[in-house]
C-alpha positions in Angstrom: 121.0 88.2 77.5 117.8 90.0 77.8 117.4 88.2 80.7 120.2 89.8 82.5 119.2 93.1 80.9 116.3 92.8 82.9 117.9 91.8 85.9 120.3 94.4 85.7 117.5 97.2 85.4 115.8 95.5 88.4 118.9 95.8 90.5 119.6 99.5 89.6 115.8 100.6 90.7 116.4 98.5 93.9 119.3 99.9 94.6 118.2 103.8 93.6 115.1 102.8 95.4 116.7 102.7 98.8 117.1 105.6 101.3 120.7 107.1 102.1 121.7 105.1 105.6 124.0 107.7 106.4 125.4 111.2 105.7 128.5 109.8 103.6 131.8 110.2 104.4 131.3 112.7 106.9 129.1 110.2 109.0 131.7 108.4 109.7 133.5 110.6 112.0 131.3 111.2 115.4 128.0 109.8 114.2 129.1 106.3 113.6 127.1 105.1 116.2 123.8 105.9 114.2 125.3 104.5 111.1 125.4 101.3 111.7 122.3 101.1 114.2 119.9 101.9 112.5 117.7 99.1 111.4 115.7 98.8 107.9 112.1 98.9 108.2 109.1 98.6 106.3 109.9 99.5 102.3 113.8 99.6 102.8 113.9 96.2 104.2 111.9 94.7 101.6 114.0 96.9 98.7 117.5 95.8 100.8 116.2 92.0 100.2 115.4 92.4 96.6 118.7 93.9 95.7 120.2 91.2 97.4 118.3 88.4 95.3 119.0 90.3 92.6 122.7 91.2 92.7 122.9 87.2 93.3 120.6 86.2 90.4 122.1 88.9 88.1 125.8 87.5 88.7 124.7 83.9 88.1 122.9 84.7 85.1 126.1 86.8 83.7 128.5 83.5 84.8 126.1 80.9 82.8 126.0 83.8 79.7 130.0 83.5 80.1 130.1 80.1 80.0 127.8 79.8 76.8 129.9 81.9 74.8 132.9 80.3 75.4 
């Protein structure tokens, strides 16, 4: 479980870690072309990767912690 505490703290830091891709909600009305063109670079690439491994690792270490207790 300390494990997954770990993982979880990880994940959040990754995830806070990351700039805004867009202005919110209010992107989404005439400005959606530049929402969803806009490519990652440098840091925010490497931060999007780690909070993928991470989100996966973190939910296969909660699933085997479920499956223990049971």
């Amino acid at each position: 479980m300390v494990l997954d505490a770990i993982v979880a703290i990880v994940l959040i830091a990754s995830i806070l870690g990351q700039e805004a891709k867009s202005a919110g909600m209010g992107g989404m009305g005439g400005g959606a072309d530049t929402v969803f063109s806009s490519k990652a670079r440098g840091m925010d690439a490497l931060l999007a990767r780690v909070t993928v491994v991470f989100a996966i690792l973190f939910a296969v270490i909660t699933i085997v912690i479920a499956r223990m207790t049971n």
